[in-house]
C-alpha positions as CSV (number, residue, x, y, z in Angstrom):
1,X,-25.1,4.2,-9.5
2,X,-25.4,7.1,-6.9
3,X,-22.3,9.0,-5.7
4,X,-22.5,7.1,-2.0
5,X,-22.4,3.7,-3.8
6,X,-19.3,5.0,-6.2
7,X,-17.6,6.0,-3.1
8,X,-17.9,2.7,-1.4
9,X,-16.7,0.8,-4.8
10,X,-13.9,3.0,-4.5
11,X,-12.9,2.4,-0.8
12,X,-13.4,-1.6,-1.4
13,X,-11.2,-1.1,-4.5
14,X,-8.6,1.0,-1.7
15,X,-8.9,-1.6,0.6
16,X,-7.5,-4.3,-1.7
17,X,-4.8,-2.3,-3.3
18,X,-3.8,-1.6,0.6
19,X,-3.8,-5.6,1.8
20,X,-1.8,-6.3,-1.6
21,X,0.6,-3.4,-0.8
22,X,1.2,-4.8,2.8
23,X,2.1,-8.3,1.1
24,X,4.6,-6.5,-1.6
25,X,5.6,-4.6,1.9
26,X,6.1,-7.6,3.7
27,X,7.5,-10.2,0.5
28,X,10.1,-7.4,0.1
29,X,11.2,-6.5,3.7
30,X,11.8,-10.7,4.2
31,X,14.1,-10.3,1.2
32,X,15.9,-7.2,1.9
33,X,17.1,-9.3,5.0
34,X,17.6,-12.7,3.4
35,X,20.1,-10.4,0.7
36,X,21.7,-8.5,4.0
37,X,22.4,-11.8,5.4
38,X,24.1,-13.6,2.4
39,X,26.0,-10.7,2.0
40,X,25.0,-9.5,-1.0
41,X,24.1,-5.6,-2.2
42,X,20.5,-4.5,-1.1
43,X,20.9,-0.9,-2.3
44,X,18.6,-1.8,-4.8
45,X,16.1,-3.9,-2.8
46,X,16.2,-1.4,0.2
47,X,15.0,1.7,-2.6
48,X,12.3,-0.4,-3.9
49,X,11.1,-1.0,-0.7
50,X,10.8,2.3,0.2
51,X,9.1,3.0,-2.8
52,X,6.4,0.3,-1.7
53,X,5.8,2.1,2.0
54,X,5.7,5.2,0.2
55,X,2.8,3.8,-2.0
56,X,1.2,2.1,0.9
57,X,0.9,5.1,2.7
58,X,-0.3,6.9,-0.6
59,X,-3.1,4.2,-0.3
60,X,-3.8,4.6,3.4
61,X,-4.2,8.5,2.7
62,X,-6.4,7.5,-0.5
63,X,-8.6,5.6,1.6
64,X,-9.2,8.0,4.4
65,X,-10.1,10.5,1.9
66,X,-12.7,8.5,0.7
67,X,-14.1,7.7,4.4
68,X,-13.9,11.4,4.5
69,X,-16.4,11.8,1.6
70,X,-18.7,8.6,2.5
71,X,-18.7,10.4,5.9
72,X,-19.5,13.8,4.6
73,X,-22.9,12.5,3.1
């Protein structure tokens, strides 16, 4: 397998990990606000979502570098 053809595994790979983040993104943002509005604690729920947009864009940065290499070529 040449080095172009690793890097293109790697940005499908990227590609999936960032639609799946989105989802855990979105999943947990619709239940931060069902928590809020039942009025229980979302301490908690808020933190882990932050931790998800912190990974997403982890991902998002991930992938660019990889364009960056495909790109460089």
């Amino acid at each position: 397998m040449t080095n172009l053809q690793q890097e293109r595994n790697h940005l499908a790979l990227a590609d999936r990990h960032i639609i799946e983040g989105r989802r855990r993104v979105a999943n947990q943002t619709k239940l931060v606000e069902t928590m809020a509005r039942n009025g229980q604690d979302t301490i908690m729920a808020e933190r882990l979502l932050r931790t998800f947009e912190e990974t997403l864009e982890a991902w998002h940065a991930h992938r660019r570098n990889i364009l960056q290499a495909i790109d460089g070529r």
